[in-house]
LOMIFI-820565 format. One record per residue (C-alpha): x, z, y; residue in one letter. Coordinates in steps of 0.001 Angstrom, whole numbers, plus 500000, padded with zeros to 6 digits. Layout:
N
@x:X	z:Z	y:Y	r:A
...
//
This chain:
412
@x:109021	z:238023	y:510631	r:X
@x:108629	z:236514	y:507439	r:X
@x:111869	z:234730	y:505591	r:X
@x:109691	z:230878	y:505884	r:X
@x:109270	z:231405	y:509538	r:X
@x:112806	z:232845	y:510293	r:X
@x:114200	z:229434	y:508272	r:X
@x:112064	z:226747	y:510425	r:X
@x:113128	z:228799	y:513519	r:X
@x:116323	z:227818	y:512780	r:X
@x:115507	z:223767	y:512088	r:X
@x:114204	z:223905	y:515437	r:X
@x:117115	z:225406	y:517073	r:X
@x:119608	z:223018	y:515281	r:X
@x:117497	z:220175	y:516093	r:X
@x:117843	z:221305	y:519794	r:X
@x:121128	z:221439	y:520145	r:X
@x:121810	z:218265	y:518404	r:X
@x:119492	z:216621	y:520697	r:X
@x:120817	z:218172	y:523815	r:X
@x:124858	z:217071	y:522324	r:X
@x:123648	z:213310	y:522181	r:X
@x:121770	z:213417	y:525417	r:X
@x:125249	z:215307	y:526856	r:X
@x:127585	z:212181	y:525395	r:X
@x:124981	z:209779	y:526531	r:X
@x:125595	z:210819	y:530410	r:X
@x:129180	z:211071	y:529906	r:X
@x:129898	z:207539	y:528857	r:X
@x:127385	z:206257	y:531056	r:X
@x:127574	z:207852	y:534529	r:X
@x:130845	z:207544	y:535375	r:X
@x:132959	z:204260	y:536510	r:X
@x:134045	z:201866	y:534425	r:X
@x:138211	z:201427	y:533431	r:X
@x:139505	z:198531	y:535049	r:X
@x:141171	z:195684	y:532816	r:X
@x:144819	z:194989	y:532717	r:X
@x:145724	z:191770	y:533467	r:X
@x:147878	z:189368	y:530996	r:X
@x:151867	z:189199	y:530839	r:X
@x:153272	z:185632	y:531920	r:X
@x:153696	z:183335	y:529306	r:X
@x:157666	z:183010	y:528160	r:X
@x:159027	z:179612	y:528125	r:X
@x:162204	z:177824	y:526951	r:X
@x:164406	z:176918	y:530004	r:X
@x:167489	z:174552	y:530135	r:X
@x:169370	z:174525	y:532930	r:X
@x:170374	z:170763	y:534602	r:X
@x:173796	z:169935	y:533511	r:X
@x:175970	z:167091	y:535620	r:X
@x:179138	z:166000	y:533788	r:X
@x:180321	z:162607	y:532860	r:X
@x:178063	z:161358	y:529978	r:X
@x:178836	z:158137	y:527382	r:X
@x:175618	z:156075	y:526778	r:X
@x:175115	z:154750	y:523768	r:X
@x:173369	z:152408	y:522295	r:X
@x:171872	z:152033	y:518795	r:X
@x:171194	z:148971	y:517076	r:X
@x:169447	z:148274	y:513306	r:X
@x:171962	z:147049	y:510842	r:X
@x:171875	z:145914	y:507200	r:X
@x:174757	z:146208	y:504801	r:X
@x:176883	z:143578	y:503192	r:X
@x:179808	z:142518	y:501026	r:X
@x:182835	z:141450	y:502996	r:X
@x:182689	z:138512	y:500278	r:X
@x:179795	z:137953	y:498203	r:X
@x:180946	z:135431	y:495487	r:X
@x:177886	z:133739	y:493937	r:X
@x:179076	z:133300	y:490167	r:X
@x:177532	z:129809	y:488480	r:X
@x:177934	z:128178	y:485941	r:X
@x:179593	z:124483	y:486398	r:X
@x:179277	z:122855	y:482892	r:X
@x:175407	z:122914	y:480840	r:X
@x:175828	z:125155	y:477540	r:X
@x:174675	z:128099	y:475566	r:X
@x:175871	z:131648	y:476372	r:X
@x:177548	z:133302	y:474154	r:X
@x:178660	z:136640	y:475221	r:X
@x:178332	z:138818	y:478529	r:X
@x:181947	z:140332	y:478831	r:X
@x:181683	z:142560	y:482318	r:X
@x:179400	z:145915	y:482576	r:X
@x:176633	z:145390	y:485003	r:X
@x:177927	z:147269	y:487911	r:X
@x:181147	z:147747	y:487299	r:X
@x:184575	z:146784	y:489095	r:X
@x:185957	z:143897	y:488144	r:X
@x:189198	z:142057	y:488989	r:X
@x:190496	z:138955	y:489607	r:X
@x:190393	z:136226	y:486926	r:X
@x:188444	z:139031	y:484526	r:X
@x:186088	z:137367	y:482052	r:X
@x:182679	z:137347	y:483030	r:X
@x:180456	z:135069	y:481035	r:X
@x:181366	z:132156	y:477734	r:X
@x:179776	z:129717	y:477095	r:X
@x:180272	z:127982	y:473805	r:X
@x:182847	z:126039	y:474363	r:X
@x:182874	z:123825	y:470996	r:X
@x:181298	z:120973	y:472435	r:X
@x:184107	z:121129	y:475229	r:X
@x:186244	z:121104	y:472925	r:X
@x:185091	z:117964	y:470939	r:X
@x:185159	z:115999	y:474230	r:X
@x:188495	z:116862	y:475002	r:X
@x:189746	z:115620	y:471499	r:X
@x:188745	z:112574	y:471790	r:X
@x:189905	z:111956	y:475206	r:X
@x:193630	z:112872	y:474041	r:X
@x:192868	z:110570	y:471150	r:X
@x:192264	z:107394	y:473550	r:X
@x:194911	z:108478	y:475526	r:X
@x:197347	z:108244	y:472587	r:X
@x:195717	z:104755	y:471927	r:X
@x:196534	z:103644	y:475343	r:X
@x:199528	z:104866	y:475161	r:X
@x:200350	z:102881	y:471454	r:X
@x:198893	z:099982	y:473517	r:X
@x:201036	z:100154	y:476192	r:X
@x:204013	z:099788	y:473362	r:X
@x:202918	z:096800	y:472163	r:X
@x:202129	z:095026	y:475079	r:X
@x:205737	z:095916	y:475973	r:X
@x:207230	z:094864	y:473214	r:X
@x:205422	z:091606	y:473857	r:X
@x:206755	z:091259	y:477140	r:X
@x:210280	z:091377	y:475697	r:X
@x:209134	z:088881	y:473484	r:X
@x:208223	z:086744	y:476182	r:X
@x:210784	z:087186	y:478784	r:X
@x:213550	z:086335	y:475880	r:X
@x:211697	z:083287	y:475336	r:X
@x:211636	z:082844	y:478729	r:X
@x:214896	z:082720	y:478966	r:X
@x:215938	z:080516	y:476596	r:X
@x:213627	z:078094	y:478023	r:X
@x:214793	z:078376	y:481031	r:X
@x:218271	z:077548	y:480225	r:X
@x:216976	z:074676	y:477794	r:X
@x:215626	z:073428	y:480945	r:X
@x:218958	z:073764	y:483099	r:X
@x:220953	z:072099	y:480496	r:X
@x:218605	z:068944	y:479998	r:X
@x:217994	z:068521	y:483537	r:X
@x:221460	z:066894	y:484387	r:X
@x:221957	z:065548	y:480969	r:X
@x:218458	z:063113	y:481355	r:X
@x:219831	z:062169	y:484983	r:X
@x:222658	z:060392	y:482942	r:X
@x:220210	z:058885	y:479998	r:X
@x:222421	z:061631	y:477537	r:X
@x:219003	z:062978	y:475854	r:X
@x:216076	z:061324	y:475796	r:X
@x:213049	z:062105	y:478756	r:X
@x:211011	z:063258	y:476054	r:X
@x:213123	z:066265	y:475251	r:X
@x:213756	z:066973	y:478534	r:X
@x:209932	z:067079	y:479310	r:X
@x:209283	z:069268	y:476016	r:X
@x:211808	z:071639	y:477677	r:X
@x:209836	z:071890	y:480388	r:X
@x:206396	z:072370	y:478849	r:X
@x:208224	z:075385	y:476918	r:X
@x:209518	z:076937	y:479638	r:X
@x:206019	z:076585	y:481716	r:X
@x:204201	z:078221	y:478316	r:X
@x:207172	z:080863	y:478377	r:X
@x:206629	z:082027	y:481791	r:X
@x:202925	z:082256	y:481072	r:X
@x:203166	z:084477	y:478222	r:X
@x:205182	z:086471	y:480256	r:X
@x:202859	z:087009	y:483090	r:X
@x:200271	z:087604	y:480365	r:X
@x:202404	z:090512	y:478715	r:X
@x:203123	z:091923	y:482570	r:X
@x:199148	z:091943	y:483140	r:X
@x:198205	z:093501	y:479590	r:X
@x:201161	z:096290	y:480495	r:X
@x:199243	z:096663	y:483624	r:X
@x:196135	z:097124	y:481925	r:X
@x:197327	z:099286	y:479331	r:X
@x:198762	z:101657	y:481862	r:X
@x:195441	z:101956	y:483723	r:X
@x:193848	z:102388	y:480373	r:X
@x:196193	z:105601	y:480387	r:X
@x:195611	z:106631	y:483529	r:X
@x:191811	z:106695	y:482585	r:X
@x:192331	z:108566	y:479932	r:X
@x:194531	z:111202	y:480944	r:X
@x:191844	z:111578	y:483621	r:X
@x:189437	z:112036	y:481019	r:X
@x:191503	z:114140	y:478922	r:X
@x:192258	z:116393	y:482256	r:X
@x:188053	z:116354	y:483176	r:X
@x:187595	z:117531	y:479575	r:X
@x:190199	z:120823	y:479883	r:X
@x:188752	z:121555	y:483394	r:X
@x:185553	z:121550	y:481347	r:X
@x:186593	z:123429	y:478537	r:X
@x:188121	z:125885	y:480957	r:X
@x:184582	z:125977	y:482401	r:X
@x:182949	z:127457	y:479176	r:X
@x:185151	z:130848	y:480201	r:X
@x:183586	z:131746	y:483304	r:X
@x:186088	z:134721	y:485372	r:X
@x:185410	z:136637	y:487929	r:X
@x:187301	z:134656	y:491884	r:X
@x:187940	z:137760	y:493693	r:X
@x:188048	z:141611	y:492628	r:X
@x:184671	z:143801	y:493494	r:X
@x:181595	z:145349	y:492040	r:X
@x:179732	z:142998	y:489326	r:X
@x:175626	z:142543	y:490228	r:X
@x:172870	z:142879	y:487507	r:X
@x:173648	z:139300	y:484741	r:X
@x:170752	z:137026	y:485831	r:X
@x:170627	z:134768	y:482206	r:X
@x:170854	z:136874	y:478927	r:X
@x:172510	z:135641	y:476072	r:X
@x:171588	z:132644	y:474104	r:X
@x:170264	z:131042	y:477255	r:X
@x:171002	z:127522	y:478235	r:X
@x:172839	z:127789	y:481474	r:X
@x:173705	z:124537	y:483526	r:X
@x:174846	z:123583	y:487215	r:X
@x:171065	z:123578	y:488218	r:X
@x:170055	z:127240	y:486653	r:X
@x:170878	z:129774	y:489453	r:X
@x:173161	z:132349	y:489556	r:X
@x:174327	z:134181	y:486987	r:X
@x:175706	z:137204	y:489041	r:X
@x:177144	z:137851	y:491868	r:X
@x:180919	z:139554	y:492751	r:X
@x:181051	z:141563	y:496227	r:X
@x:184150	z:142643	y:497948	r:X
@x:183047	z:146275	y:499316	r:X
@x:186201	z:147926	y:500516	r:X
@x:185653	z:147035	y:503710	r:X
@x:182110	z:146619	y:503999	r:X
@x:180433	z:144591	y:506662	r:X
@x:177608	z:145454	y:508439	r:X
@x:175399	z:142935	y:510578	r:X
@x:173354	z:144052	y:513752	r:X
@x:171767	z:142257	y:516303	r:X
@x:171906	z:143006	y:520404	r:X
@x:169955	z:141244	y:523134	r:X
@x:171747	z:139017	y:525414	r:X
@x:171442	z:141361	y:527920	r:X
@x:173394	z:144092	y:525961	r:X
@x:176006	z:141262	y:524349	r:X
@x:176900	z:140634	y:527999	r:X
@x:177587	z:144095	y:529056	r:X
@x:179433	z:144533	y:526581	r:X
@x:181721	z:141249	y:526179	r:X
@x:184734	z:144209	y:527512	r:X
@x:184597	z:145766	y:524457	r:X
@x:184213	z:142918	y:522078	r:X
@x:186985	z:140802	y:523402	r:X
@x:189144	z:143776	y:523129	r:X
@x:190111	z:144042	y:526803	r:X
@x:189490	z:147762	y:526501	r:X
@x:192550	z:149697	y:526046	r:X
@x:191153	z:151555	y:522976	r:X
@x:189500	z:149898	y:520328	r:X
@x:185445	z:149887	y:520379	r:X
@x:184305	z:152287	y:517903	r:X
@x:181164	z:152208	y:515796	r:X
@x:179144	z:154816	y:513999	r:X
@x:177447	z:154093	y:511162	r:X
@x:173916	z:155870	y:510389	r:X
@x:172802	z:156004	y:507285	r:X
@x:168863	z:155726	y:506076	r:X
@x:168850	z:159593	y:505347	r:X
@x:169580	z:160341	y:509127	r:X
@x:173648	z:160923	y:508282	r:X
@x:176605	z:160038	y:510193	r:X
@x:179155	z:158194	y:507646	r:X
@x:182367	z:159704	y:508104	r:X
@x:184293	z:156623	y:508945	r:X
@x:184141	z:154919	y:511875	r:X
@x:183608	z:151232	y:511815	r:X
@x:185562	z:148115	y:514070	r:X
@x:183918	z:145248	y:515380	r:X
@x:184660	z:142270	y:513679	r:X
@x:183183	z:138699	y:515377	r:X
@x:179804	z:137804	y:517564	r:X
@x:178144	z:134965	y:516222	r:X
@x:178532	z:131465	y:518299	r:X
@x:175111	z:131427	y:519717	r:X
@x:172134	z:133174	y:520572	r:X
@x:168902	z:132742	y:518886	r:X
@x:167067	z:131335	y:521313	r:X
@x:164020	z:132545	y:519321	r:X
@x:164533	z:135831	y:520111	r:X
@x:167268	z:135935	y:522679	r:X
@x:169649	z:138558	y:520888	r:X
@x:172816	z:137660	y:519032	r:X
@x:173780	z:138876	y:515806	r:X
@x:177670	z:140691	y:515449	r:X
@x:179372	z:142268	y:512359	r:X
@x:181380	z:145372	y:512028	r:X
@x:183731	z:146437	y:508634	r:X
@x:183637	z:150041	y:507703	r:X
@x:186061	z:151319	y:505746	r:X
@x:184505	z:152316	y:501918	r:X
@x:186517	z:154330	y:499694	r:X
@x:184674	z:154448	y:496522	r:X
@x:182489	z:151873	y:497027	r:X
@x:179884	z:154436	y:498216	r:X
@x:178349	z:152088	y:500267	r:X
@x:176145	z:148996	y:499003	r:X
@x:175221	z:145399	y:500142	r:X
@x:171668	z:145426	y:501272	r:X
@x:171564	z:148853	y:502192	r:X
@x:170266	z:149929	y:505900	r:X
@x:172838	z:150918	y:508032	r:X
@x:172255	z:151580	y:512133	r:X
@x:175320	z:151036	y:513949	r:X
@x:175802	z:153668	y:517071	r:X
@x:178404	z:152834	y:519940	r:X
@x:179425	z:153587	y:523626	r:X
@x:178181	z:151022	y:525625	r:X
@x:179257	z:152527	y:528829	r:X
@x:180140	z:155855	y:530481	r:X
@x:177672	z:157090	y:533596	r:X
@x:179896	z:159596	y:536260	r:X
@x:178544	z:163053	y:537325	r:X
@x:174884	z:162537	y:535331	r:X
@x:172530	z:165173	y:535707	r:X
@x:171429	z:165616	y:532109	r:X
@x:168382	z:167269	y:530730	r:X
@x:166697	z:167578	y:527278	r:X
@x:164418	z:165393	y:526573	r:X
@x:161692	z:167112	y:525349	r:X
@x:161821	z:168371	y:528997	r:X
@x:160167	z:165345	y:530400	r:X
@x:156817	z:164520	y:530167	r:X
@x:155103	z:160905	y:531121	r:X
@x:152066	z:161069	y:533563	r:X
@x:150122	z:157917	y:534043	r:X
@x:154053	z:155499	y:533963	r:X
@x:155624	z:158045	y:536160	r:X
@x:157822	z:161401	y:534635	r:X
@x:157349	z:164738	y:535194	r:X
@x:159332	z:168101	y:534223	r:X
@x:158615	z:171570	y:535207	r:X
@x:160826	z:173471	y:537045	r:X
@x:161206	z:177577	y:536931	r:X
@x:162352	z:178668	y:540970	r:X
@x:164051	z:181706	y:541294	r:X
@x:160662	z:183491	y:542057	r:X
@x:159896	z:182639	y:538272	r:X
@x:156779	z:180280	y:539243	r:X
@x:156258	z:177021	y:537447	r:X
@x:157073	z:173578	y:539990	r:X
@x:156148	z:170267	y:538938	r:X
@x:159041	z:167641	y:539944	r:X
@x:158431	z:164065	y:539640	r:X
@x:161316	z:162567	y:538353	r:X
@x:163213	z:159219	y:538410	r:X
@x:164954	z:159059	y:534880	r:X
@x:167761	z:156784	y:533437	r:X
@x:169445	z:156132	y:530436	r:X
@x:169023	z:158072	y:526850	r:X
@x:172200	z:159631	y:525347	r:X
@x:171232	z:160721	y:522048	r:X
@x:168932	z:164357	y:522514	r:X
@x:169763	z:164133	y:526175	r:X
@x:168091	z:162286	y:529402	r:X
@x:169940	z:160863	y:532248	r:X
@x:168075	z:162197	y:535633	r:X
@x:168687	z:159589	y:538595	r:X
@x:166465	z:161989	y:541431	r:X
@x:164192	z:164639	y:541195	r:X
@x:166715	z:167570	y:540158	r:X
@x:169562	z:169567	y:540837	r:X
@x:172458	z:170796	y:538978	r:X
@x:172070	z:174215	y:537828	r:X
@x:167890	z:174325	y:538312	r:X
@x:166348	z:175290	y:535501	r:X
@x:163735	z:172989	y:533481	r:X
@x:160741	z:174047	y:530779	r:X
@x:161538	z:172697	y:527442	r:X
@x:159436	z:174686	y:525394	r:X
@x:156000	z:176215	y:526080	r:X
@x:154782	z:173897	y:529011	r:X
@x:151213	z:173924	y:527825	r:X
@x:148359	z:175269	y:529958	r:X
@x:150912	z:175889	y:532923	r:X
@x:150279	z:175419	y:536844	r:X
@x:151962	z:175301	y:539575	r:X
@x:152973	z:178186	y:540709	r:X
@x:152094	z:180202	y:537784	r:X
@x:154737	z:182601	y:537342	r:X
@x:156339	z:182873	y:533666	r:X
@x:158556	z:184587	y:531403	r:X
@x:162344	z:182585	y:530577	r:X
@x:164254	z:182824	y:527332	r:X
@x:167326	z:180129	y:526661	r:X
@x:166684	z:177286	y:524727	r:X
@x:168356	z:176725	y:521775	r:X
@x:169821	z:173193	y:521408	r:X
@x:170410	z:171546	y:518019	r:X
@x:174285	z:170688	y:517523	r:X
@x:173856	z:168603	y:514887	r:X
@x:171773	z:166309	y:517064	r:X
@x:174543	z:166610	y:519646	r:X
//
């Protein structure tokens, strides 16, 4: 044969056999039966198990911070401000400068009250000097009048003398009640001006303005060179922070449960948590301090205070502070997580893992929140296990896969 027709020979055979291999692997992964599919592993879920032991329920209430004494700082006499002597901020003690006002014009008035008080006083010399006057003459008269008397009974001196002696003494007695009365005004004129003289210190004191307790010094509301008076404000304000007080309110309903613990009929003091705005616990624990004398009938809640100790000064009037406390503690509760329970429609709902591994649905009747934790009245039992994690697209029945779930301590 020749070489051309040898070559397509061989195209053909090739193309043959590659044919008859796809026609071969067609058949094969057609004709026989399909593999059956493998069915999906249950779905693992976070399981708690229901714990009974005695639990403390608390109660939380929103707080604000404040001063233990917040001393509003005026000024009580009208003048220009000199000089700010205090760093905004700072501590500050008792009696420490603050604010002066210029006290010249204080000054002035005080001056001249001590000068009409030494007038009065020169006054009150001379008007008893006068009086000496007077009572001398008084008494001379007098005795004119003694001697006379018997001596015109027996015609010895005439009537006339006697009666001038008379007249004299009447004028002398006069002049003597007039010196008595100008002494009496002279010392009142004192008196008025030694009060004057003492209202122009007080007011000269005034110009100085100190500080009435020891605390932390607020931002200076007038600047200096400002006219400052009775009527203009305040100029800053002085808190006492070490304790520091903290108000919260709690409905009627709470105040009367717990009137044990804030009469102090308990044998250990009530003790308060404070929480911080970042979500903290502050290290000290807090006291209550009073309940106020009524209830706002506006609102029906009553407001109480509590002092937490404040080392430092760390803590800050007007800052938020939610108080946490024990209002009571339930006996044997059967405690689950909270994120265990789901609401259906106003009723609650947990699953349940049997010990088949199948998903139950309980209805349950639930209590009182204790932080991360729910009080279970009926629908559990201690030791059954409860789906905290992973409870979407489950069914009764379905059976699943546990793993532990991890609880956060520091929510504890």
């Amino acid at each position: 044969m020749k070489p051309n027709a040898i070559l397509k020979l061989k195209h053909v055979v090739w193309a043959s056999a590659g044919a008859l291999v796809l026609v071969l692997l067609f058949f094969a992964t057609h004709s026989g039966a399909k593999p059956t599919a493998q069915a999906p592993p249950p779905p693992i879920v976070e399981v708690a198990p229901v714990e009974q032991k005695d639990t403390p329920i608390y109660g939380e209430w929103i707080g604000t911070l404040t001063g233990q004494v917040n001393a509003d700082i005026k000024a009580q006499v009208t003048g220009y401000l000199l000089t700010q002597k205090y760093k905004e901020g700072a501590y500050v003690t008792k009696g420490q400068l603050l604010f002066e006002i210029d006290p010249r014009p204080f000054q002035a008035a005080l001056d001249q009250a001590k000068g009409q008080l030494a007038q009065a006083e020169a006054q009150l010399s001379q008007e008893e000097a006068r009086l000496a006057t007077a009572e001398a003459n008084q008494l001379k008269s007098q005795l004119d009048v003694e001697k006379y008397g018997p001596l015109a009974k027996a015609d010895a001196v005439s009537k006339q003398d006697f009666d001038n002696s008379v007249q004299t003494n009447l004028a002398n007695q006069a002049q003597v009640k007039a010196a008595q009365a100008a002494i009496g005004a002279a010392k009142a004129q004192i008196q008025a001006s030694q009060a004057a003289a003492e209202t122009a210190t007080i007011n000269l004191n005034f110009a100085w303005i100190v500080s009435p307790i020891d605390g932390i010094a607020g931002i200076a509301q007038a600047q200096v060179g400002d006219l400052v008076s009775t009527s203009s404000g305040v100029l800053t304000t002085v808190s006492t922070l070490d304790p520091i007080r903290d108000y919260f309110t709690v409905s009627e309903q709470e105040y009367l449960a717990l009137r044990k613990q804030l009469v102090g009929s308990t044998a250990e003091p009530w003790k308060l948590q404070l929480i911080l705005a970042d979500g903290t616990t502050y290290p000290h624990q807090g006291e209550f301090y009073f309940a106020d004398r009524q209830v706002n009938q506006n609102t029906g809640a009553i407001q109480l205070a509590a002092l937490f100790a404040n080392p430092g000064n760390v803590l800050r009037p007007g800052q938020y502070g939610k108080v946490r406390a024990v209002m009571q503690v339930q006996r044997n509760a059967l405690l689950i997580p909270q994120a265990a329970v789901n609401e259906q429609q106003g009723s609650y709902v947990v699953d349940v893992v049997g010990n088949d591994g199948k998903v139950a649905v309980r209805t349950v009747q639930v209590g009182e929140r204790t932080r991360t934790m729910w009080v279970i009245r009926h629908g559990v039992k201690t030791g059954e296990r409860v789906i905290v994690e992973g409870q979407q697209n489950l069914k009764p029945g379905m059976p699943v896969q546990t793993k532990p779930f991890k609880v956060d301590v520091q929510a504890q």
